[in-house]
C-alpha positions as CSV (number, residue, x, y, z in Angstrom):
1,X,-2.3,18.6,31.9
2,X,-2.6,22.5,30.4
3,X,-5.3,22.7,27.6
4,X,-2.8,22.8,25.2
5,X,-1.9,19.5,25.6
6,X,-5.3,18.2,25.8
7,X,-5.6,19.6,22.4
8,X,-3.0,18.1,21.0
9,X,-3.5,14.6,22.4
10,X,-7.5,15.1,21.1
11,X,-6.4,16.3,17.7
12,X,-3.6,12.8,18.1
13,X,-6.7,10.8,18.9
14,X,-8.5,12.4,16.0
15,X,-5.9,11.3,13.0
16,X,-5.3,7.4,14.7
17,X,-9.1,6.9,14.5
18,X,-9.3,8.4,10.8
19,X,-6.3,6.7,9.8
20,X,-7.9,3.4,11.4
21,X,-11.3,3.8,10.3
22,X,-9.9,4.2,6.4
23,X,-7.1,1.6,6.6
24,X,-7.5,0.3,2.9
25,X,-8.1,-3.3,2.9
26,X,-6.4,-6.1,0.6
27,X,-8.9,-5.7,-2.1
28,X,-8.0,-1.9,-2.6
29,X,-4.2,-2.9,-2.4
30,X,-5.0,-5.7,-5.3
31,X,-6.5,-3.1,-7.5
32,X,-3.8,-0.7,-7.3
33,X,-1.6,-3.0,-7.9
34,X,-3.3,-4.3,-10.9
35,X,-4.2,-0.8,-12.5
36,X,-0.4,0.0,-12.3
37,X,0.6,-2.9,-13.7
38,X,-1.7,-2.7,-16.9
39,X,0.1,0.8,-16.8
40,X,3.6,0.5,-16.9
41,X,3.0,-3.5,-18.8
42,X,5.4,-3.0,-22.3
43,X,4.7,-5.7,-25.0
44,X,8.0,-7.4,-24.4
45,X,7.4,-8.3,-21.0
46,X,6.8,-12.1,-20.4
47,X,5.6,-11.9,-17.1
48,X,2.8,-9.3,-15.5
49,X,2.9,-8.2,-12.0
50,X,-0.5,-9.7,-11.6
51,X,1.4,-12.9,-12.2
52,X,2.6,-12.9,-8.9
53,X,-0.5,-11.5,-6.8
54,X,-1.0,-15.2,-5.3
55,X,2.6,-14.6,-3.4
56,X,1.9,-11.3,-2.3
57,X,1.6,-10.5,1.2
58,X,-0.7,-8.4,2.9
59,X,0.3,-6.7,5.7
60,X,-2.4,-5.0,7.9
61,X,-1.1,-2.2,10.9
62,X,-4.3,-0.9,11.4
63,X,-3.3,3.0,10.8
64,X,-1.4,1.9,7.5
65,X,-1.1,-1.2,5.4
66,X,1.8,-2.6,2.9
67,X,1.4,-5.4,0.5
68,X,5.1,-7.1,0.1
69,X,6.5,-9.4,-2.4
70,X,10.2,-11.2,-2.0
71,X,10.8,-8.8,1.2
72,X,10.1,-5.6,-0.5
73,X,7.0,-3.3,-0.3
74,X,4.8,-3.1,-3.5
75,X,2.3,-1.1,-2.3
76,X,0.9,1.0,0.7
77,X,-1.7,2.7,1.8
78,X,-3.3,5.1,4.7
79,X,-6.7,7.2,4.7
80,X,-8.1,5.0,2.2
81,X,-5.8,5.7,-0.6
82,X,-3.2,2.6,-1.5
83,X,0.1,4.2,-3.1
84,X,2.7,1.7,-5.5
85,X,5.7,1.5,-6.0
86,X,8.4,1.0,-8.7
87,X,8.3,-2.7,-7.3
88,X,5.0,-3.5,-9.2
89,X,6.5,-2.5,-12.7
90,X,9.9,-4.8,-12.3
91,X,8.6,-7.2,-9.6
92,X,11.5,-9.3,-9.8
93,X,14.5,-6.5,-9.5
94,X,15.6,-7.4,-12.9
95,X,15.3,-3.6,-14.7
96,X,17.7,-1.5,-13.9
């Protein structure tokens, strides 16, 4: 193995124990999910996507996580940040 390829299997070695060591946990995923919500919320809205944080499923890869709800990813996160998406403010599909 030439020392270029040590160095790039180190700096591999490097980003998989970073991304492991800030994998955001289900708590983080919850929050996010929550702060969006109360974001995008609009006073004709019956429902919340908090409603449906009991059905939600976390999903922990150890370099990356995802929180999923009816089969599609609400949220996910890597190197402690959790990301949403435009599932949390229509969690039900029914916006279009």
């Amino acid at each position: 193995m030439t020392k270029q390829q040590k160095w790039i299997v180190g700096g591999c070695a490097a980003v998989a124990a970073l991304m492991l060591a800030t994998n955001p946990d289900q708590a983080a995923h919850l929050r996010a999910i929550k702060e969006t919500a109360a974001l995008t919320s609009s006073s004709n809205t019956t429902f919340a996507a908090t409603d449906f944080t009991s059905t939600m499923s976390y999903n922990n890869y150890f370099l990356f996580s995802t929180v999923t709800f009816l089969d599609n990813i609400v949220s996910w996160g890597a190197f402690g940040k959790v990301y949403t998406t435009n599932r949390v403010s229509d969690p039900l599909g029914t916006r279009k």
